[in-house]
N, C-alpha and C positions, 0 to 999 in steps of 0.2 A: 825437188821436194826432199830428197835424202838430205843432200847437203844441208838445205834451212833445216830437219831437224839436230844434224849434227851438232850445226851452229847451235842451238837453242841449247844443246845440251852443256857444250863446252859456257858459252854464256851464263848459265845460271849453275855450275860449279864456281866459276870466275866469282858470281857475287856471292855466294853463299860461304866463300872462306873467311870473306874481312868479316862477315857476322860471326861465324865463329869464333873467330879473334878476339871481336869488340864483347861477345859473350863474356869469355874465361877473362879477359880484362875488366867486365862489370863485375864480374866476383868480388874480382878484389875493391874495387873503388867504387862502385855503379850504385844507386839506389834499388832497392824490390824490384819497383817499378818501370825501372830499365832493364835488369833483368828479364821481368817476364814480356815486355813486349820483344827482346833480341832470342828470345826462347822461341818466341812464338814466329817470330820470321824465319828463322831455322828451321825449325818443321815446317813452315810451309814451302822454302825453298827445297828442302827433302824430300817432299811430298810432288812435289811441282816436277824436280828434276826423275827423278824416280817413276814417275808420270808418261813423261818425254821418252824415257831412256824403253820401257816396254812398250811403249806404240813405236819405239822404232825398233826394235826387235822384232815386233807383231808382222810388220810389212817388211824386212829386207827379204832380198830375192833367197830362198831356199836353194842349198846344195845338196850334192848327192856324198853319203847316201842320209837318206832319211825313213823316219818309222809314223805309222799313221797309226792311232789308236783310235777306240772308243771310248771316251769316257765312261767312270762306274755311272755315274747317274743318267747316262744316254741322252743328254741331252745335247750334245757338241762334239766334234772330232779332234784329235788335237794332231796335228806335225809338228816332228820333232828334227831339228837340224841336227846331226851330231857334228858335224865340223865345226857348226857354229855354237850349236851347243843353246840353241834357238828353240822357244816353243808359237807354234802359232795358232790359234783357237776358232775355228769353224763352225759356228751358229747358223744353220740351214735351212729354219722352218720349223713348224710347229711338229711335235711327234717324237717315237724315241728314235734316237741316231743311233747307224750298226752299220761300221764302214768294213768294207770288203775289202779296200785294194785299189789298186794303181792301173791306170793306160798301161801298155807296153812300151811308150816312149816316159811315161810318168809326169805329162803333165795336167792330167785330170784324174780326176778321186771318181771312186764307183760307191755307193752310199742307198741305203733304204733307208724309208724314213713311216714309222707307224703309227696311228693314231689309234691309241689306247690297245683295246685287243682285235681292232680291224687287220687287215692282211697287210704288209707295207707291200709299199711302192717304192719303182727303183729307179735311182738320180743319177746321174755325172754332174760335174761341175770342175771345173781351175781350182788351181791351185791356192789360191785366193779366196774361194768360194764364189763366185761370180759364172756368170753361162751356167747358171741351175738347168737341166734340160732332164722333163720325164722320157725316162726311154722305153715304156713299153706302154703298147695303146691296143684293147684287147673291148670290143664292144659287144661279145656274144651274151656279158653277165654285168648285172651290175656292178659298178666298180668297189662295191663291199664285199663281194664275193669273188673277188680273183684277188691275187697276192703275189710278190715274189719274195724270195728267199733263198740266200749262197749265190748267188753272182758269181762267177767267176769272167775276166777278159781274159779271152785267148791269147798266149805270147804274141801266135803273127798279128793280131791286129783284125783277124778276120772275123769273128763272133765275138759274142756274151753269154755266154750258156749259166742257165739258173735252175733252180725247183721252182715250177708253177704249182700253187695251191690254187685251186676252183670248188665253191660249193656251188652245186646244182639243183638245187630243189632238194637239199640235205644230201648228197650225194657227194663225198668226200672226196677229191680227187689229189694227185702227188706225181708232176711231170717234171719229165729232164725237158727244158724249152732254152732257145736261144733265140738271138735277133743279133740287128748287126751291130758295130757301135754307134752308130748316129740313132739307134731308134727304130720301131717300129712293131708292125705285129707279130708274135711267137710265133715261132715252129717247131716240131715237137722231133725228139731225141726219141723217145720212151712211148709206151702204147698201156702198157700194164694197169695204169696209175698210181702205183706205191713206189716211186723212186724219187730216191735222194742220195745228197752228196757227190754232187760232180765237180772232179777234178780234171785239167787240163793235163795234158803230158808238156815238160818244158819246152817240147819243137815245135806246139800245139796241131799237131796229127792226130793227136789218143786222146778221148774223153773217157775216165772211169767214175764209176758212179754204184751204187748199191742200190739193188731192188730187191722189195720185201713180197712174199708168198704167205696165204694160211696156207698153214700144215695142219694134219687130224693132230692132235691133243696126246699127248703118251700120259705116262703117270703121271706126272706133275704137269699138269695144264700152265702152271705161270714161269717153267724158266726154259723148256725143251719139246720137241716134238721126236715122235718115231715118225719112219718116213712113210708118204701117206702110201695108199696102197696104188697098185697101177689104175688108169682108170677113173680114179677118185678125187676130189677138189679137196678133203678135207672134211671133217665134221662140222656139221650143220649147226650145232648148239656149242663145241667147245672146241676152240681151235689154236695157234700159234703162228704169233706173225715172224718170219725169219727171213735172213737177207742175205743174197749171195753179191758178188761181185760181176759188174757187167763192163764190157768194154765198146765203144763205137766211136768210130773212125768220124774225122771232122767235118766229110762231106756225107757223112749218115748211109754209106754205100754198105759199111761192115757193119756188121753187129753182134757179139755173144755174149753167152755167159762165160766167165773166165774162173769162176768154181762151182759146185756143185756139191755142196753138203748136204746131205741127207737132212742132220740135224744141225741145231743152233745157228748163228748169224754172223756174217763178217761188217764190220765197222772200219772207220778209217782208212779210207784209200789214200795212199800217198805215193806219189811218180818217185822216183828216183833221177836226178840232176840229169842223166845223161838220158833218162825218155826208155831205158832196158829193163826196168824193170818196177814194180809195184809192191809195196809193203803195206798190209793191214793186220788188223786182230779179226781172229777168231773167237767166238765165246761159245761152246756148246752149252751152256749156260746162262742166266744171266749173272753178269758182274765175274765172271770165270771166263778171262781174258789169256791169248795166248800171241805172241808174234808170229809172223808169218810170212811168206814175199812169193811173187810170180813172179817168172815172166812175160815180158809184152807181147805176145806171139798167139796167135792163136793156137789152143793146143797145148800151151805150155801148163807144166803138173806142178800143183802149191808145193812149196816148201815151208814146214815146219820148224821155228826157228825154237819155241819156247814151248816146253811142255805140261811143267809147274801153272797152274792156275795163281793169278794175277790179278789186280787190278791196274789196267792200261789208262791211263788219260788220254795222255797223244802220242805221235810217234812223227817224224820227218827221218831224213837224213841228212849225214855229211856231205859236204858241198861238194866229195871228189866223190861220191854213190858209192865209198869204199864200207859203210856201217849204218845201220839205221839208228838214229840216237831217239829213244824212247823216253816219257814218263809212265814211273808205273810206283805202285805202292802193291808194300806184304809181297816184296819179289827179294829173293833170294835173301828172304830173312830180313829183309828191311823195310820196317811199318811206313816208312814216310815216303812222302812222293819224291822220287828222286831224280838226276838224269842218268840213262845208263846209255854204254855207249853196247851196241846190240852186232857182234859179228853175221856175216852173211854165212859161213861153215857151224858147223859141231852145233852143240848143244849151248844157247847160253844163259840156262838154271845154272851151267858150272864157270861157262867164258866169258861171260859177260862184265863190263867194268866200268864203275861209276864215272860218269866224264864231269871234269871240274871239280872234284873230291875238294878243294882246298875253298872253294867259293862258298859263301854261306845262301847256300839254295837250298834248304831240307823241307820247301813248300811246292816245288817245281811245277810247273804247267807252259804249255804253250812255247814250245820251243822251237824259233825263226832264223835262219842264218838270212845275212844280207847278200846280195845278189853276187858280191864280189869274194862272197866266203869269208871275210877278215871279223865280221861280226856276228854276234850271236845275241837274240833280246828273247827275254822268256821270263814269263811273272815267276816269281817269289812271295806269296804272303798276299796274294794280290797287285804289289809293288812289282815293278818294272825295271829290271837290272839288261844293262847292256855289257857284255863281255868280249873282249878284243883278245879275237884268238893267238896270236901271234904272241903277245906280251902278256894274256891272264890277267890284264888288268880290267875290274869290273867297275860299274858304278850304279849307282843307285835314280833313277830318275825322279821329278817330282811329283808330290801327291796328285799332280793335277794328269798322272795317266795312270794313276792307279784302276783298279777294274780286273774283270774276270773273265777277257775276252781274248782273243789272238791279236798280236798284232801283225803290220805287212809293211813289208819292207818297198822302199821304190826299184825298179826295174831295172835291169843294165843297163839300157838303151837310157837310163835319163840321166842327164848329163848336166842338172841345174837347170831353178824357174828360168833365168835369163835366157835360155835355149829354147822357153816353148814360146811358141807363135802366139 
């Protein structure tokens, strides 16, 4: 099949030259009317071959590494080859598309898919989009009233942990749940029902995830609480939802809190490459953001990395867990959203250092290194720049992954489509 379309395409270059030819030759000698019918073969030979040439793009076998996005208009997923420099476009089903990510061998995509403002439902499917398969089957509630949400697949291979959303007879609920990867019914991480954001650790041993508490209400009921008194759940009529940091172990034996603020909220869990350690913001605040990192240990004491109040977007790290590279805006004097690269010692209101200073990123968000460390993809403007760390040379991708979402890189373990079964 490959070859017949190569064929087709070599073919209909081959004829579309002598038209060209016999064109700029009717210029000169040819009547109107020769002209416009060798016009009009030319464009459709251009049309024709140009045709050919993106459906064979659409289907070659995908190499590593590659980037999955969301479309802005959520309607499709796009893979992007960078070796090849390929895009391939993913139409899944009626609903909005919001793709999470990759197998650990990478060759199926993890994907919800929503209809209107019901709760999405969560997919796998090939590389291809083909073996659509619903992975989670939950018959306690109607299926209007249950939802997932943040997927994540465990490096080993062994779970899928998510956020369960449940409405119960108006009864809000918000669970750490997993199942396996083939499928099937939840089981629950979390008890509380206000938790979200679970992240794997990259050995996938450690799940961290944030869960949120009312607190009694201090002065200002909308951005902080005083801590409640002992005894106390919280004021009855005016209260403060706030999130600590919780950690549990993969076979659900361990489980803690891993801080313990009095006031305001931690956001942003994010592992660190080698699985030792954990980086989030702080905000005693709202929108007064601050870096910060633990260690993986039970018992281990936050470290305060930023003091200066902030606006944080996101935060990962460098692929050797030597610095946390953040976005943040109005930090250290600088209104825009920047990348900074964020030391693990001192203070960095003063140590801190724009990483990629020379790249025009001044809209930064969503910043991904690929599995092998050599790339780095993080929107700009919306727009989609990939940056090869090695050489600083960056590039602009096409409007068609533009959006406002994160994107995810494929896995170490994937070694090209032609490799999955």
């Amino acid at each position: 099949m490959k070859s017949a379309i190569r064929l087709m395409v070599v073919v209909n270059w081959v004829l579309t030259i002598p038209m060209i030819k016999n064109f700029f030759v009717g210029a000169r000698h040819g009547s109107p009317l020769h002209l416009q019918k060798s016009f009009g073969w030319i464009i459709f030979a251009l049309v024709t071959g140009f045709s050919i040439f993106s459906a064979h793009a659409q289907n070659l076998p995908l190499l590593s590494p590659m980037v999955g996005i969301t479309t802005a208009a959520h309607d499709a997923i796009i893979l992007y080859d960078v070796s090849a420099e390929t895009y391939r476009r993913l139409e899944l089903g009626a609903g909005w598309h919001y793709f999470w990510g990759f197998a650990p061998d990478g060759c199926r995509i993890l994907y919800t898919l929503q209809a209107g403002t019901l709760p999405a439902k969560l997919y796998s499917a090939r590389l291809d989009g083909s073996d659509k398969q619903a992975l989670v089957q939950f018959d306690a509630l109607p299926p209007d009233n249950w939802g997932v949400w943040e997927p994540q697949w465990s490096p080993d291979n062994s779970k899928i942990a998510f956020t369960m959303t449940r409405n119960d007879n108006g009864r809000l609920t918000n669970h750490i749940a997993w199942i396996l990867p083939e499928g099937g019914g939840p089981s629950f991480y979390s008890v509380a029902g206000n938790e979200f954001s679970p992240q794997w650790s990259p050995d996938g041993a450690w799940l961290a995830y944030i869960s949120y508490e009312n607190r009694a209400a201090g002065t200002d009921a909308f951005s902080t609480a005083v801590p409640t008194p002992e005894g106390q759940t919280g004021s009855a009529t005016v209260s403060v939802n706030e999130a600590d940091l919780w950690v549990v172990s993969n076979d659900g034996q361990t489980k803690y809190p891993a801080t313990g603020f009095l006031t305001g909220s931690v956001t942003q869990p994010r592992w660190s490459p080698d699985s030792q350690l954990i980086s989030f913001v702080y905000s005693p605040s709202g929108n007064n953001d601050t870096f910060w990192m633990i260690g993986a240990q039970q018992g281990a004491v936050p470290t305060q990395l930023s003091f200066q109040w902030s606006r944080i977007l996101d935060n990962t790290w460098l692929p050797d867990s030597s610095a946390i590279l953040g976005v943040a805006r109005e930090f250290r004097d600088n209104a825009q959203n920047r990348l900074w690269q964020i030391p693990l010692v001192g203070n960095a209101d003063d140590n801190a250092t724009l990483y990629l200073d020379n790249a025009p990123l001044n809209h930064a968000d969503y910043p991904r290194f690929s599995a092998d460390g050599q790339w780095l993809a993080v929107r700009t403007a919306y727009e989609l720049a990939l940056v090869h760390r090695l050489t600083g040379e960056w590039l602009m991708l096409d409007n068609m992954t533009m959006g406002n979402t994160p994107v995810f890189w494929s896995p170490a373990g994937f070694g090209g489509e032609d490799g999955c079964d």
